[in-house]
C-alpha positions as CSV (number, residue, x, y, z in Angstrom):
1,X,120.0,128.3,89.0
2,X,123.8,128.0,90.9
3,X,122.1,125.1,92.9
4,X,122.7,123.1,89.7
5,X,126.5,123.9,89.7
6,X,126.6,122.3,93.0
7,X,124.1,119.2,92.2
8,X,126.9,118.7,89.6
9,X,129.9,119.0,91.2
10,X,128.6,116.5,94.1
11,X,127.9,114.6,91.3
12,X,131.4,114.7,89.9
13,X,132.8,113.9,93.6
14,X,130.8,110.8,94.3
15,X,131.9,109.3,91.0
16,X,135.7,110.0,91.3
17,X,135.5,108.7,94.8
18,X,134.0,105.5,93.4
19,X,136.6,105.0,90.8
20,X,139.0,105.1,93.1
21,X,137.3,103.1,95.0
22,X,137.4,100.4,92.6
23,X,141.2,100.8,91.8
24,X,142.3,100.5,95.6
25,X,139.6,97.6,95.7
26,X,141.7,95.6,92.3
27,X,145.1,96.6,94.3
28,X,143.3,95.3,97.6
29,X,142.7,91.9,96.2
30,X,146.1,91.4,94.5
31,X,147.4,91.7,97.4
32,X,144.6,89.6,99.4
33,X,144.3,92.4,101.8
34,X,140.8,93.5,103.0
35,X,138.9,94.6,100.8
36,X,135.8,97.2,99.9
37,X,132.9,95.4,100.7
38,X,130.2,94.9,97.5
39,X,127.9,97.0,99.2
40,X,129.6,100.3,99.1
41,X,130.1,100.1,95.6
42,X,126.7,99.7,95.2
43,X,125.8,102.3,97.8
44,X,127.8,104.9,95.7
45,X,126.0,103.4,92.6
46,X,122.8,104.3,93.8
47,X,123.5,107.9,94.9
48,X,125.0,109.2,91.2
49,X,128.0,106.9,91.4
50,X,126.9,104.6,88.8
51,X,129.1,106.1,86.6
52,X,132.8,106.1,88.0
53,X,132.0,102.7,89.3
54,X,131.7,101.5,85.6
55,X,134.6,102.9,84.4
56,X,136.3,101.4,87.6
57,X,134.9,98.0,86.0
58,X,136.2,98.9,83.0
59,X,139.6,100.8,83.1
60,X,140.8,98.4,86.0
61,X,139.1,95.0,85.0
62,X,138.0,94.3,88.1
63,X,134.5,92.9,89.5
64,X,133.2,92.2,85.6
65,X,132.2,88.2,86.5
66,X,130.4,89.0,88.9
67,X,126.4,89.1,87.6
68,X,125.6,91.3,90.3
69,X,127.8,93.9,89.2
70,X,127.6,93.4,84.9
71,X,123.9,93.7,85.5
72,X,123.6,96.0,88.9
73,X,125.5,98.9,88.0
74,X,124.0,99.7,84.2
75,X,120.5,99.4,86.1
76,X,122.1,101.8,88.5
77,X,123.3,103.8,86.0
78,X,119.7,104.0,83.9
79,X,118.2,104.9,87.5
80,X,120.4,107.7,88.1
81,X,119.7,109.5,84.9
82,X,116.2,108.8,85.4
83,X,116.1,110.4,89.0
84,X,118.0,113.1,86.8
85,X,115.8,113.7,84.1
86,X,112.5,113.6,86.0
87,X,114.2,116.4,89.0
88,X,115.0,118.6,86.1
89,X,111.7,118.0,84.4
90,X,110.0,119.5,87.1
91,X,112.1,122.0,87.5
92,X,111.9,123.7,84.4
């Protein structure tokens, strides 16, 4: 099973990328620069980002009035591990 070390480390990528995403985003809009569209962050969401954009939310206080993120990205989150939980279910 060395597939699985790769699903994981894809994984991993996607959700460091959106973190970092989210910090240039708060630095971005300090600065009233353009910014990261909505869309991307919940692009990444979908694909096994859900996580790093959370803790984007969370560590850099950023896009947490927004309704469509405080509700978007935990339903994101629950659909990810999921999608998870029902690919590894079959596999084994």
């Amino acid at each position: 099973m060395d597939y699985m070390k790769y699903i994981q480390y894809i994984i991993l990528a996607i959700n460091v990328v959106a973190f970092i995403l989210m910090g240039i985003d708060k630095l971005k809009a300090k600065r009233h620069w353009w910014r990261v569209p909505e869309k991307t962050f919940f692009i990444l969401a979908v694909f096994f980002g859900a996580t790093g954009v959370w803790l984007g939310m969370k560590v850099f206080r950023h896009k947490t009035r927004h309704r469509s993120f405080t509700i978007g990205i935990p339903l994101a989150f629950i659909l990810n591990i999921l999608c998870l939980y029902f690919y590894f279910a079959k596999i084994y």
